[in-house]
KOLSE-880032 format. One record per residue: residue number from 1; residue in one letter; x, y, z of N, C-alpha, C in turn. Coordinates in Angstrom, 3 decimals. Layout:
<atoms>
<NUM,'A',<X,Y,Z>,<X,Y,Z>,<X,Y,Z>>;
...
</atoms>
This chain:
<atoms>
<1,'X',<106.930,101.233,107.674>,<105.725,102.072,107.638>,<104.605,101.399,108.400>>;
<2,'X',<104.148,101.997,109.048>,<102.594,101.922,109.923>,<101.746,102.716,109.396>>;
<3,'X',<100.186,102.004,109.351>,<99.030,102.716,109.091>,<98.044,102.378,109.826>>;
<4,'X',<97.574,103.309,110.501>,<96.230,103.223,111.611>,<95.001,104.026,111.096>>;
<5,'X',<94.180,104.007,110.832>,<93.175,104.511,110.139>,<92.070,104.690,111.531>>;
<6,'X',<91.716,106.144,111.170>,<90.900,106.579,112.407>,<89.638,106.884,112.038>>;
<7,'X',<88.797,107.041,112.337>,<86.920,107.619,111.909>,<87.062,109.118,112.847>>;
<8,'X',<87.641,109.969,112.077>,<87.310,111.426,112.534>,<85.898,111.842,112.456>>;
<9,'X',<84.957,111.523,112.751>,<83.416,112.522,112.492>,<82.334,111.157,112.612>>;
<10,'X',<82.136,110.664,113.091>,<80.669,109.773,112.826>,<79.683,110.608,112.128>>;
<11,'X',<79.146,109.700,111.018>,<77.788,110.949,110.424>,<76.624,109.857,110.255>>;
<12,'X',<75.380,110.559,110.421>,<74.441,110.141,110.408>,<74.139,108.950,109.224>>;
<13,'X',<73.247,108.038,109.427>,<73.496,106.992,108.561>,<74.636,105.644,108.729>>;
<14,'X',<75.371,105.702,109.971>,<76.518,105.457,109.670>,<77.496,105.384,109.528>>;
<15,'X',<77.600,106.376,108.389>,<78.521,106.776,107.770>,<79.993,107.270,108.520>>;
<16,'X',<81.339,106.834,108.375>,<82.500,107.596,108.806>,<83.226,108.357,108.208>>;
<17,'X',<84.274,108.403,109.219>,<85.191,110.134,108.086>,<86.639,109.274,108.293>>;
<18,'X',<86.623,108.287,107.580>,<87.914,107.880,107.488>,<89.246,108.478,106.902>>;
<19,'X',<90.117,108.718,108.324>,<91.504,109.120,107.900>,<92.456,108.311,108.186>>;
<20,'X',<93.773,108.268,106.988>,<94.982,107.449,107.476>,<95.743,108.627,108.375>>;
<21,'X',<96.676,107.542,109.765>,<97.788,108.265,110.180>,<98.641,107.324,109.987>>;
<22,'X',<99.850,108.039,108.962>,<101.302,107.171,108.218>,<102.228,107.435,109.387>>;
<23,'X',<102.791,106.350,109.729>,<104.484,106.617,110.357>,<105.225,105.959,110.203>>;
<24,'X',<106.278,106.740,109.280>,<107.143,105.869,109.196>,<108.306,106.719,109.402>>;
<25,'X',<109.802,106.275,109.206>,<110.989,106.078,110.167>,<110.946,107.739,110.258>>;
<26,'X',<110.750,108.365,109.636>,<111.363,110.182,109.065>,<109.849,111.264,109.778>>;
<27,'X',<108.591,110.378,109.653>,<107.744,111.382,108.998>,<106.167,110.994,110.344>>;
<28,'X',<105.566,111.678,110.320>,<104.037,111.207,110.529>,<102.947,112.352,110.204>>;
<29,'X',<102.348,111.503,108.940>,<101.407,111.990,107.857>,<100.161,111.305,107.970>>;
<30,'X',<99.129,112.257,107.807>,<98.056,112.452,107.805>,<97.362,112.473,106.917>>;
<31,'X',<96.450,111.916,105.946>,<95.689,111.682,104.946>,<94.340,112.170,105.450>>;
<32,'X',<94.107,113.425,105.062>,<92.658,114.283,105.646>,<92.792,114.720,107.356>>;
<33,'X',<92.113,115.256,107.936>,<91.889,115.230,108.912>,<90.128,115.267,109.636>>;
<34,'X',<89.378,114.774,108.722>,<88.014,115.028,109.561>,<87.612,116.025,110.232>>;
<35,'X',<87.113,116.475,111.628>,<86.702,117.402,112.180>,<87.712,117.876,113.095>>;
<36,'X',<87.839,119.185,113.320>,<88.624,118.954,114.337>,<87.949,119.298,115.177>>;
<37,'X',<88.845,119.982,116.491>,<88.627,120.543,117.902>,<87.649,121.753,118.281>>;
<38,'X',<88.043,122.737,117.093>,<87.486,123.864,117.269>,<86.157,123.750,116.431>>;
<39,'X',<85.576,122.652,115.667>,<84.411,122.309,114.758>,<83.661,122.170,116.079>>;
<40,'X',<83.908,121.336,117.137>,<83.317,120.469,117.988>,<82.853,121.952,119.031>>;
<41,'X',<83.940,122.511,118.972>,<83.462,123.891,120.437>,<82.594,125.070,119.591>>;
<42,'X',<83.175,125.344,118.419>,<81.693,126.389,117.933>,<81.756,125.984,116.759>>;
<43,'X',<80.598,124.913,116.551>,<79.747,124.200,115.026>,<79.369,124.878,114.373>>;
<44,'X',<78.313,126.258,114.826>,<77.844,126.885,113.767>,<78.999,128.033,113.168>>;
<45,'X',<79.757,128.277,113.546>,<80.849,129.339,112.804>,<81.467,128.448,112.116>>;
<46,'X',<82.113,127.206,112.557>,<82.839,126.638,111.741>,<82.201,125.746,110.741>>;
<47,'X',<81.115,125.442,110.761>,<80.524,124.188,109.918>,<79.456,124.884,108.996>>;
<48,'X',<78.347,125.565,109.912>,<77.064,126.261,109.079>,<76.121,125.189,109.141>>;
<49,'X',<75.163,125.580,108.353>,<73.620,124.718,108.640>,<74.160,123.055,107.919>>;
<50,'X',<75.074,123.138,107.445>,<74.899,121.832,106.897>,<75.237,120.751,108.170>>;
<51,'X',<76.119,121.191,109.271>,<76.141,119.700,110.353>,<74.735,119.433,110.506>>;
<52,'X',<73.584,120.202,110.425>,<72.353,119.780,110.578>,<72.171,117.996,109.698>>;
<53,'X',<72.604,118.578,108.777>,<72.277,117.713,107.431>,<73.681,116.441,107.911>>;
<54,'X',<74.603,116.157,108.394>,<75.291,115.220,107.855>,<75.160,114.568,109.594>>;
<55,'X',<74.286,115.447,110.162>,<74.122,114.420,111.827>,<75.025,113.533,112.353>>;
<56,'X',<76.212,115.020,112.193>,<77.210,114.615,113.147>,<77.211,114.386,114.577>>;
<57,'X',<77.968,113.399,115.134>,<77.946,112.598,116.269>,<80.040,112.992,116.892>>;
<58,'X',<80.006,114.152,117.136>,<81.659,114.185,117.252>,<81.809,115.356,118.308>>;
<59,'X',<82.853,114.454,119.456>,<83.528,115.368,120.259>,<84.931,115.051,120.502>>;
<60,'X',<85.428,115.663,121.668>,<86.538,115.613,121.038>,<87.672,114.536,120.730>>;
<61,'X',<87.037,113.260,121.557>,<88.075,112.105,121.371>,<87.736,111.541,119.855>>;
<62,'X',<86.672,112.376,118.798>,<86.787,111.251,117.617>,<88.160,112.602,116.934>>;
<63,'X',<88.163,113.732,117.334>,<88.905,114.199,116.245>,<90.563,113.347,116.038>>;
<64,'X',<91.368,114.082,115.107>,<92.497,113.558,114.760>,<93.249,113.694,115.740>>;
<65,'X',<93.148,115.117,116.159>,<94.111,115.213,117.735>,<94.421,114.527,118.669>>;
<66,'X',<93.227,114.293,118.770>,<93.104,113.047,120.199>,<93.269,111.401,119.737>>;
<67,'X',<93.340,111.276,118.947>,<93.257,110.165,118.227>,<94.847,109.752,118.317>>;
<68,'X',<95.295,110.594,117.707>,<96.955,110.991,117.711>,<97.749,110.529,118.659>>;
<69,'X',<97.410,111.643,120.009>,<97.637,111.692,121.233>,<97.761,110.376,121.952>>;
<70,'X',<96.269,109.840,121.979>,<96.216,108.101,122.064>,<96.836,107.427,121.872>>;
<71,'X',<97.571,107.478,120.695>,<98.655,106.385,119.474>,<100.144,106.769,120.564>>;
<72,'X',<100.220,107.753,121.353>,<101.222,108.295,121.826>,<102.016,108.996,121.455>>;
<73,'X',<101.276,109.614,119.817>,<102.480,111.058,119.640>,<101.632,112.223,120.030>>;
<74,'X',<102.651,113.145,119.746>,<102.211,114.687,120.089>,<101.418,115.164,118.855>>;
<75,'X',<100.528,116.235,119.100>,<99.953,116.845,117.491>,<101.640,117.334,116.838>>;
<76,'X',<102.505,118.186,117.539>,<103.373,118.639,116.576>,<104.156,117.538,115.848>>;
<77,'X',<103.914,116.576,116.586>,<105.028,114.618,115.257>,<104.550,115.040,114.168>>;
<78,'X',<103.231,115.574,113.845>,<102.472,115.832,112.778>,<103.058,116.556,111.795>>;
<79,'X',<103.952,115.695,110.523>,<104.606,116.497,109.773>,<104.185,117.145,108.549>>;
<80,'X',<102.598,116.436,108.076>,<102.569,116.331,106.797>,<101.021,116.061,107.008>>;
<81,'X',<100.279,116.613,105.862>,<98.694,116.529,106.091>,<98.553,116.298,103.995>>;
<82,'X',<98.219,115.187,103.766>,<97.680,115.169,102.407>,<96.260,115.275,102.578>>;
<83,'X',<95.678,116.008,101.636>,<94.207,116.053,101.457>,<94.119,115.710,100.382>>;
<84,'X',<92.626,114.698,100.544>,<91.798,114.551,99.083>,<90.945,115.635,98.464>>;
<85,'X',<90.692,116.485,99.272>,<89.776,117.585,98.982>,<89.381,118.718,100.122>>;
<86,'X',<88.775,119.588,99.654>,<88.787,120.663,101.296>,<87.363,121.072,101.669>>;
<87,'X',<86.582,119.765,101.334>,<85.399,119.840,101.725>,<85.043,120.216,103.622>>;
<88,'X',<83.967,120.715,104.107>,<84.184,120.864,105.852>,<84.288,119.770,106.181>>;
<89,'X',<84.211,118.021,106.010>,<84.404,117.235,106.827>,<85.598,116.628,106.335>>;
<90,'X',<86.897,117.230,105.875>,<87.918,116.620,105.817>,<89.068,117.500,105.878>>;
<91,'X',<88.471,118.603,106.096>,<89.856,119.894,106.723>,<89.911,120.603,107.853>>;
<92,'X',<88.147,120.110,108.688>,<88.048,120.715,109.683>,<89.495,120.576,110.773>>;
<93,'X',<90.356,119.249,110.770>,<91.387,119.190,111.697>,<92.434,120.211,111.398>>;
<94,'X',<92.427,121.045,110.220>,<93.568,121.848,110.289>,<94.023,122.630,110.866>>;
<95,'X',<93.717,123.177,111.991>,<93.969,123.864,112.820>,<94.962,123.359,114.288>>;
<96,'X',<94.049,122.240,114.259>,<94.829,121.504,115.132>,<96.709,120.793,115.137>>;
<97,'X',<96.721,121.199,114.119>,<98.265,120.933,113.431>,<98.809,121.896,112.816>>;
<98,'X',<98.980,122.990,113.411>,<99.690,124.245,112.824>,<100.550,124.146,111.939>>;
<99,'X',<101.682,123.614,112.823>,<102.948,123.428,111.693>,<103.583,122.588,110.977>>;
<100,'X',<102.401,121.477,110.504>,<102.384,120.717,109.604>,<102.196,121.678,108.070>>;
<101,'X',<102.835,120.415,107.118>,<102.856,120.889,106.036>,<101.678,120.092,105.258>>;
<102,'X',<100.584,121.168,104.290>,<99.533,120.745,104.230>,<99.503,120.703,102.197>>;
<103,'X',<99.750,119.210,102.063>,<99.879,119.113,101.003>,<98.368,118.975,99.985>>;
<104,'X',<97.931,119.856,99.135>,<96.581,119.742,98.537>,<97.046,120.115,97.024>>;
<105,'X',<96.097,119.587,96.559>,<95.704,119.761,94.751>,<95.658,121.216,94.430>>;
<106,'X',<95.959,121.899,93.388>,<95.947,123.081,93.089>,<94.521,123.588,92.450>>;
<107,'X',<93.949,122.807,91.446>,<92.531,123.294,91.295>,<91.539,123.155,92.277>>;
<108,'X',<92.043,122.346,93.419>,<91.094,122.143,94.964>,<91.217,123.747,95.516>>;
<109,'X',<92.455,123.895,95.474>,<92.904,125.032,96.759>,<91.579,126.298,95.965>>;
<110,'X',<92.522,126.460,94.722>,<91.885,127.762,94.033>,<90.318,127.799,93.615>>;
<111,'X',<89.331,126.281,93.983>,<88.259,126.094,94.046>,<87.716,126.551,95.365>>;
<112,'X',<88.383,126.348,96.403>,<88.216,126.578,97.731>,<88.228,128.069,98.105>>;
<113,'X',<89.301,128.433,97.845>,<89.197,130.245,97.503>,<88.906,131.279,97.015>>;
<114,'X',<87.699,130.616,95.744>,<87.132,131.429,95.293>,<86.331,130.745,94.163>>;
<115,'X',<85.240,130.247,95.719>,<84.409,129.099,95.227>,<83.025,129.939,94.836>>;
<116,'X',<82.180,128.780,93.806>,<81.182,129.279,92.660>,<80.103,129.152,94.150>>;
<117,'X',<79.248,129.983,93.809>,<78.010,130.037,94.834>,<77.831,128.753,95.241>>;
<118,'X',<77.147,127.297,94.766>,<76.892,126.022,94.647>,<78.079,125.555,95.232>>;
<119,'X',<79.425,125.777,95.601>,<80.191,125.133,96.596>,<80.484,125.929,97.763>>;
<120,'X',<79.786,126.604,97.962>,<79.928,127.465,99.032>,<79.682,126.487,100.234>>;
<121,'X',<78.821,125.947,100.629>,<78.551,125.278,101.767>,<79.434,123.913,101.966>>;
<122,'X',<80.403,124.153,101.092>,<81.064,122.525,101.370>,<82.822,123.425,101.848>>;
<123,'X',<82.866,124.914,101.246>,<83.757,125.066,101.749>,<83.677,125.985,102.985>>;
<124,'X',<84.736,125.762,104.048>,<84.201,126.497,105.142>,<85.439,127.459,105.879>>;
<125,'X',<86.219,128.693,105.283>,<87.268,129.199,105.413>,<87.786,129.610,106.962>>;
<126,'X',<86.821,129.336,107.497>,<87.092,129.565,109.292>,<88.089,128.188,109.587>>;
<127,'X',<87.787,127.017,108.632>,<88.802,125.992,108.704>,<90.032,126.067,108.788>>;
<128,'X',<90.495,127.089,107.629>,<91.837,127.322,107.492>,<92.108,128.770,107.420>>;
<129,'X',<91.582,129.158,108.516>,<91.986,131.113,108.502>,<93.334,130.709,109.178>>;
<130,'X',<94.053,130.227,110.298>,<94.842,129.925,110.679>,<95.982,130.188,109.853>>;
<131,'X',<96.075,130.005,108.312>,<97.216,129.783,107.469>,<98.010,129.300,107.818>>;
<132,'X',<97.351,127.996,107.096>,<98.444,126.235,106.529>,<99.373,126.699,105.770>>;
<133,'X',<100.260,126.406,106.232>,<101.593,125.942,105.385>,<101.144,125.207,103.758>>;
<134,'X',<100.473,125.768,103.107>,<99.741,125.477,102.029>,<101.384,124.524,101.146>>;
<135,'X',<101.381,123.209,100.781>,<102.065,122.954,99.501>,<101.627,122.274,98.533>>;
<136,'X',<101.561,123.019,97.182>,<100.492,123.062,96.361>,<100.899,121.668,95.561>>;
<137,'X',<100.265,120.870,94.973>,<100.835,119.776,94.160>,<99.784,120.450,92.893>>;
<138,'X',<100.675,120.336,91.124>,<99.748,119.939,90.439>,<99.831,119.240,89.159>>;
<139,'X',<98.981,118.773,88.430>,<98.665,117.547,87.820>,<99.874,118.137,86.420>>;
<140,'X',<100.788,117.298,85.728>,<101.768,117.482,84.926>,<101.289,116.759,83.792>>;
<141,'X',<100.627,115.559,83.689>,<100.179,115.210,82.499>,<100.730,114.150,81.968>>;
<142,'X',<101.476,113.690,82.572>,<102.497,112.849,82.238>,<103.063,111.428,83.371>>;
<143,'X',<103.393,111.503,84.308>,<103.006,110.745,85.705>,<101.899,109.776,85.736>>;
<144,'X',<102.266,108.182,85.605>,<100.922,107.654,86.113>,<100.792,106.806,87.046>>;
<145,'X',<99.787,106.268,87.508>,<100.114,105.031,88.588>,<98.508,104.159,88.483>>;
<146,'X',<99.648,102.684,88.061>,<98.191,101.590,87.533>,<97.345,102.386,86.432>>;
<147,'X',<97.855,103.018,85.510>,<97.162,103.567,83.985>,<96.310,104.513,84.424>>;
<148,'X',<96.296,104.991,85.740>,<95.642,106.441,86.040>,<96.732,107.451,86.231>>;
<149,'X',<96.141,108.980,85.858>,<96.989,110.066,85.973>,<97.793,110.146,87.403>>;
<150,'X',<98.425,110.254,87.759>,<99.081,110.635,89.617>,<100.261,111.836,89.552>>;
<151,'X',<100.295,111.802,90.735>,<101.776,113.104,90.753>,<102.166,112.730,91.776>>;
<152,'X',<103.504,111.873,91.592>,<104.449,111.725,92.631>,<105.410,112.089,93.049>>;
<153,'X',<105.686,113.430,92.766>,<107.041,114.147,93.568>,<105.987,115.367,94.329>>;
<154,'X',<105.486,114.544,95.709>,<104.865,115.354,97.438>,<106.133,115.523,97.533>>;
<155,'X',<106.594,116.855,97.636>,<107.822,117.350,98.538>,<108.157,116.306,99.889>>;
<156,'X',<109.220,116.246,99.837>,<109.475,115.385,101.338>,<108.599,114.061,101.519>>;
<157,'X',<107.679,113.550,100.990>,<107.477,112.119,101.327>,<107.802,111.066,100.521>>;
<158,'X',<109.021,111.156,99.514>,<109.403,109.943,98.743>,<108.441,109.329,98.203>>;
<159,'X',<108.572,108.132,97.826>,<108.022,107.201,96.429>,<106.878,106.476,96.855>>;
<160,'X',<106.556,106.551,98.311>,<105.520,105.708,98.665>,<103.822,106.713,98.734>>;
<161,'X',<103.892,107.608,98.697>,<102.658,108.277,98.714>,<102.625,109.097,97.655>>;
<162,'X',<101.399,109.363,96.756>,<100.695,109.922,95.538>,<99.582,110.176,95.663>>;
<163,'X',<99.482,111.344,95.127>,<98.035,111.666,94.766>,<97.654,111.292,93.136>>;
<164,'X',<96.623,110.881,93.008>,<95.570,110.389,92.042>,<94.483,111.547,91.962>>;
<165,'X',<94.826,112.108,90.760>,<93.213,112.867,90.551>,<92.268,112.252,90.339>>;
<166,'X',<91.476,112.571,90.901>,<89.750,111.733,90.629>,<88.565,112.781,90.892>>;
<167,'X',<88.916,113.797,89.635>,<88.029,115.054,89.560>,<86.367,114.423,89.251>>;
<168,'X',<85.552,115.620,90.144>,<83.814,115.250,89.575>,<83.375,115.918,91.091>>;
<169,'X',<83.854,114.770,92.333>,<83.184,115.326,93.781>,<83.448,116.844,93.854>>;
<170,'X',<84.603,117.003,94.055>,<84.781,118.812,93.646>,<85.967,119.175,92.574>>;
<171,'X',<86.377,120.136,92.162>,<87.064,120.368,91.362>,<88.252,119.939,91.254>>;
<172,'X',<88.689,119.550,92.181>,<90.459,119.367,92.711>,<90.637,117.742,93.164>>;
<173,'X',<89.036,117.299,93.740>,<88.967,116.275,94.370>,<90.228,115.196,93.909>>;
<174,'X',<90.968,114.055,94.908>,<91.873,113.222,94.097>,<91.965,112.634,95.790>>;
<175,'X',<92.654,111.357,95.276>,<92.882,110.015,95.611>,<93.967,110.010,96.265>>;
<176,'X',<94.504,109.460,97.576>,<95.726,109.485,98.039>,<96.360,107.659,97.997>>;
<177,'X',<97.381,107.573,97.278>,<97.933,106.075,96.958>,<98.847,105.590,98.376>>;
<178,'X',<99.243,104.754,98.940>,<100.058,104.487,99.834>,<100.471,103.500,99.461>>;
<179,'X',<101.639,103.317,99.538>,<102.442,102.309,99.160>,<103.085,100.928,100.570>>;
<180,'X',<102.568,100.153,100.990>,<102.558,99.913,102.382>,<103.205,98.389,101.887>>;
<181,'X',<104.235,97.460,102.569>,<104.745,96.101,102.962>,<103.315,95.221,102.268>>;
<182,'X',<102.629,95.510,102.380>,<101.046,94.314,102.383>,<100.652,95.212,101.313>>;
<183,'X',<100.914,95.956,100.450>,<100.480,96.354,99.163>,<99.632,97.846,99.422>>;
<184,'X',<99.045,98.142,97.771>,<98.740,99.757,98.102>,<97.607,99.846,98.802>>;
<185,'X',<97.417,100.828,99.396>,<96.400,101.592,99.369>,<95.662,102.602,98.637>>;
<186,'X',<94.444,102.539,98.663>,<94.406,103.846,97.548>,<93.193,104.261,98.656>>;
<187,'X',<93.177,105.716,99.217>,<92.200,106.191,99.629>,<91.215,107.027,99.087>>;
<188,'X',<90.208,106.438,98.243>,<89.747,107.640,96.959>,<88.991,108.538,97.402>>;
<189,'X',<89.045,108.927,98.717>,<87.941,109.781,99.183>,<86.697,109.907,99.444>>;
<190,'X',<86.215,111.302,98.776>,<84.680,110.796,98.245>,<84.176,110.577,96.660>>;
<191,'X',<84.990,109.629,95.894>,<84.882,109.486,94.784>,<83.948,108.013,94.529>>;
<192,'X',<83.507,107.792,95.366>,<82.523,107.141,95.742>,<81.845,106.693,97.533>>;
<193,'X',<80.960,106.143,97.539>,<80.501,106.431,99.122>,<80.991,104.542,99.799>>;
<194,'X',<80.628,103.579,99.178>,<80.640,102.498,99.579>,<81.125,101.378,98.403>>;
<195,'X',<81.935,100.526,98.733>,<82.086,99.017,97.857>,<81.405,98.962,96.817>>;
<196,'X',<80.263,98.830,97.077>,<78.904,98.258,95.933>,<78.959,99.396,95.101>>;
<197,'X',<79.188,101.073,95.557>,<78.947,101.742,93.982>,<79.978,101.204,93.041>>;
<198,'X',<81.124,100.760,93.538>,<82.265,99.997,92.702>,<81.200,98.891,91.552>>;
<199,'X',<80.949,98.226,92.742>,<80.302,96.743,91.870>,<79.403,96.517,91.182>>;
<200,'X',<78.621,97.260,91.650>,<77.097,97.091,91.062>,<77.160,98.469,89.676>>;
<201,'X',<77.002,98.640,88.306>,<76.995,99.147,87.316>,<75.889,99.997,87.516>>;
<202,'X',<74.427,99.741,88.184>,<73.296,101.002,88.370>,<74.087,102.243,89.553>>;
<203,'X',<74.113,101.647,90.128>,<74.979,102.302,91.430>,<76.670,103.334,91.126>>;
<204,'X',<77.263,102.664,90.593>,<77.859,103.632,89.650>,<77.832,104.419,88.978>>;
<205,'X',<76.664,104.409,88.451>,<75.450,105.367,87.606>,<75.093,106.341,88.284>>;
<206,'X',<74.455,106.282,90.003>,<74.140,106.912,90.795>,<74.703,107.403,90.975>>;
<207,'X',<76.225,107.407,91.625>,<77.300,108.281,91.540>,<77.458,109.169,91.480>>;
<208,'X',<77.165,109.160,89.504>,<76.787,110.446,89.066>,<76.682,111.701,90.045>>;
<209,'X',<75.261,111.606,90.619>,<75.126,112.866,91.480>,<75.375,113.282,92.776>>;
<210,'X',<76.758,112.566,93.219>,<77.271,112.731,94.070>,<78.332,113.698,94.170>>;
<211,'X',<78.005,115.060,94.170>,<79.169,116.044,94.239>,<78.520,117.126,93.264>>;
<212,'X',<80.062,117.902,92.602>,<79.314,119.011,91.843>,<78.315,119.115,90.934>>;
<213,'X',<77.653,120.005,90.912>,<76.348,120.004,90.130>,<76.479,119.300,88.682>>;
<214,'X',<77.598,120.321,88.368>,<77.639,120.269,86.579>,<78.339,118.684,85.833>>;
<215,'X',<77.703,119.187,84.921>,<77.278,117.826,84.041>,<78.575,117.511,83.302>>;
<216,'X',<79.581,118.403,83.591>,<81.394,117.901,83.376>,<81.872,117.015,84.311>>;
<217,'X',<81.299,117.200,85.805>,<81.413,116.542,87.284>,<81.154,115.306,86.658>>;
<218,'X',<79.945,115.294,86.367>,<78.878,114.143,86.551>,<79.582,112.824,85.798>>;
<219,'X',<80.398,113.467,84.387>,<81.157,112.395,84.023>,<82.287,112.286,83.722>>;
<220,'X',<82.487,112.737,84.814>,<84.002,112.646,85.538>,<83.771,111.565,86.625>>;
<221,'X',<82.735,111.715,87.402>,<82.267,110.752,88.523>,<81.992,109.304,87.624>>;
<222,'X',<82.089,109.291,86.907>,<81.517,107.935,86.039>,<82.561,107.056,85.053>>;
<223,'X',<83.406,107.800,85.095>,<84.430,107.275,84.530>,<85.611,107.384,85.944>>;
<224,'X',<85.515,108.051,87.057>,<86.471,107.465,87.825>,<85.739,106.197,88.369>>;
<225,'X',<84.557,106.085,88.347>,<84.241,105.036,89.456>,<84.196,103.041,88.452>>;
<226,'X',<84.732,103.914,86.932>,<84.373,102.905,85.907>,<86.307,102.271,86.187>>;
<227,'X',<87.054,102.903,86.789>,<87.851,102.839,86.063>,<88.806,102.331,87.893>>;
<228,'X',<87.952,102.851,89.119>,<88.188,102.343,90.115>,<87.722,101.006,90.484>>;
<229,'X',<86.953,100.662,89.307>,<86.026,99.804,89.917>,<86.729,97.980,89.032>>;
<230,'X',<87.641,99.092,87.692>,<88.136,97.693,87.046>,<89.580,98.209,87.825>>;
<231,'X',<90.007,98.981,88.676>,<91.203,98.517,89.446>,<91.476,97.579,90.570>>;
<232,'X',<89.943,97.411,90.986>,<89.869,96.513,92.400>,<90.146,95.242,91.669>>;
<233,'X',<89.788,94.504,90.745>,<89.608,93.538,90.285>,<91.204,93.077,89.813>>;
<234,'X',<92.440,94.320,89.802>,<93.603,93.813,89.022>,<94.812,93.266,90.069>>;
<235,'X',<94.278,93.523,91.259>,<96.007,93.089,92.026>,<95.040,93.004,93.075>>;
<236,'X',<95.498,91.395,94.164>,<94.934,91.564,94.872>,<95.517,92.042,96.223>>;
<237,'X',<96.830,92.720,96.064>,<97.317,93.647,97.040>,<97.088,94.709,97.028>>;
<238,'X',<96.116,95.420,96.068>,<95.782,96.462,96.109>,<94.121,97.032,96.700>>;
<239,'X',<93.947,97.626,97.984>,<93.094,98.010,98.634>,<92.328,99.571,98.096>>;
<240,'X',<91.152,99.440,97.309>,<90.561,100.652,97.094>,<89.298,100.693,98.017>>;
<241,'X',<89.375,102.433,99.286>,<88.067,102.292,99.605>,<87.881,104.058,99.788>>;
<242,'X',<86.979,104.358,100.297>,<86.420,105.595,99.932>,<86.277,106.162,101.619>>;
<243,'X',<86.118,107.739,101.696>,<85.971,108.154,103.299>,<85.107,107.561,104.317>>;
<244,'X',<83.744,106.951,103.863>,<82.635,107.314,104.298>,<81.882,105.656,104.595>>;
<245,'X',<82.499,104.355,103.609>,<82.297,103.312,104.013>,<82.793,102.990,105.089>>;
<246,'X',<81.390,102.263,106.103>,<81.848,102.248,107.198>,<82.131,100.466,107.368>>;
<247,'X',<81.788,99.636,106.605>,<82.305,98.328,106.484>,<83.780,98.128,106.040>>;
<248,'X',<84.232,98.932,104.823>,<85.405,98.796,104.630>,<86.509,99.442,105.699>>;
<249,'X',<86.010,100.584,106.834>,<86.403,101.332,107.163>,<86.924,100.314,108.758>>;
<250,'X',<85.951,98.992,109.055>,<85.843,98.386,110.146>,<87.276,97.389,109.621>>;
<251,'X',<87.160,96.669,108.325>,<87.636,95.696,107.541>,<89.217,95.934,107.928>>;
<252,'X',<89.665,97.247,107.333>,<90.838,97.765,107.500>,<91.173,97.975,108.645>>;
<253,'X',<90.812,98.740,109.585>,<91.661,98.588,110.773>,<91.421,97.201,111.425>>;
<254,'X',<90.359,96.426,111.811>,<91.020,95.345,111.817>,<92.244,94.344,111.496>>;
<255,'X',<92.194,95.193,110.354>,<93.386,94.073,109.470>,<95.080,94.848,110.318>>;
<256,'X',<94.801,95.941,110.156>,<96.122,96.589,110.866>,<95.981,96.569,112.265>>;
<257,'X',<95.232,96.277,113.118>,<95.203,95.811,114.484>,<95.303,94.602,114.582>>;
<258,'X',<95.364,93.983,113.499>,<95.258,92.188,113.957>,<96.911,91.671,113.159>>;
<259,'X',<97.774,93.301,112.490>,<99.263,92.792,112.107>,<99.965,92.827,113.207>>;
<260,'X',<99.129,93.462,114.567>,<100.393,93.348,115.444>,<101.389,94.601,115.673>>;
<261,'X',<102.326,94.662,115.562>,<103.604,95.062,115.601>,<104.200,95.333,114.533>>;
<262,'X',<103.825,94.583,113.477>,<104.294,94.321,112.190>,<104.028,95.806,110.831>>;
<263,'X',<104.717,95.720,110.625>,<104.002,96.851,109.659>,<103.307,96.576,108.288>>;
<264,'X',<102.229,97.665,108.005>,<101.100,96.818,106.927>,<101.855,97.153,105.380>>;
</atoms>
């Protein structure tokens, strides 16, 4: 297995749109896709007033496509798309990968499709008018990974990739696990923004109001970030970081550009 981690979207502040691209011997999977192609050629149909607000910086060599392309595969290698959520800056690439299979959370999807006024602007259905190969995963109750809830039978990608719910950012929101030679990954999305909300206990607090309004969100956001935050501390092969840190976001591909050849 190989993992190259790309910054689909520069956003203002900073901030990146970190996605994994997985390849390994069978498969090449995609963990989010950031913005894509057609975000970049008409913004306001596909995005709405909010690119105002997240002062995006993206054309077309940050999307996944081109990113891809670069690495030297084709968009169609593209077998498999896990999402953490279907917010506009992490599904905008769906288009660009038709006939990939687009694996998402089931209270995400049905949040997305027939979303409450207050998530309206985070979901953006011109994303996926196309119709994804939608395959629905959902939470059984029973499944765990490291004493959190997970669901690990993703159709077709075996034992090394899971989703982790980590409900609060949106309804469905959850965590993608990777199982890699050099230990896991856990990509928690936007279930927090940077390292320090991990570390620092006020800042975790802050959290809080990062995502849906309601006050079920709010501590949901507080107990994943209580509970991500005593996972960093238990294995030190285990890598937790979030979409949008752009230090951890530098940290990591370094580390997989500096294995070489080798796989992480």
């Amino acid at each position: 297995m190989r993992v190259h981690h790309l910054d689909c979207g520069p956003m203002v502040g900073g901030l990146v749109d970190h996605c994994l691209l997985i390849a390994t011997d069978r498969r090449l999977i995609l963990v989010d896709t950031g913005f894509g192609t057609q975000d970049v050629t008409d913004p306001a149909r596909r995005l709405g007033p909010v690119r105002r607000v997240l002062g995006l910086r993206i054309d077309h060599d940050t999307t996944a496509r081109a990113q891809v392309e670069r690495l030297g595969y084709r968009a169609a290698d593209v077998s498999d798309i896990v999402l953490t959520h279907l917010d506009l800056d992490h599904a905008g690439g769906l288009a660009d990968f038709p006939d990939a299979r687009v694996h998402v959370h089931g209270p995400e999807l049905r949040a997305a499709q027939t979303p409450r006024w207050t998530e309206r602007p985070r979901y953006r259905p011109a994303q996926w008018a196309h119709g994804p190969r939608w395959v629905v995963n959902e939470a059984n109750g029973s499944d765990t990974w490291l004493g959190l809830n997970a669901i690990r039978e993703l159709p077709g990608l075996g034992d090394d990739i899971l989703v982790v719910p980590l409900y609060g950012h949106t309804r469905g929101h959850v965590g993608v696990a990777v199982n890699t030679p050099a230990g896991w990954l856990l990509h928690a999305g936007d279930a927090f923004l940077t390292r320090r909300d991990l570390d620092v206990p006020l800042r975790r607090l802050a959290m809080t109001a990062y995502g849906d309004p309601g006050p079920r969100a709010a501590l949901a956001r507080w107990h994943n970030t209580r509970a991500l935050a005593d996972l960093t501390g238990r294995d030190p092969r285990l890598t937790v970081f979030s979409s949008h840190d752009r230090a951890m976001f530098a940290a990591l591909r370094a580390r997989a550009t500096g294995a070489g050849n080798r796989d992480m």
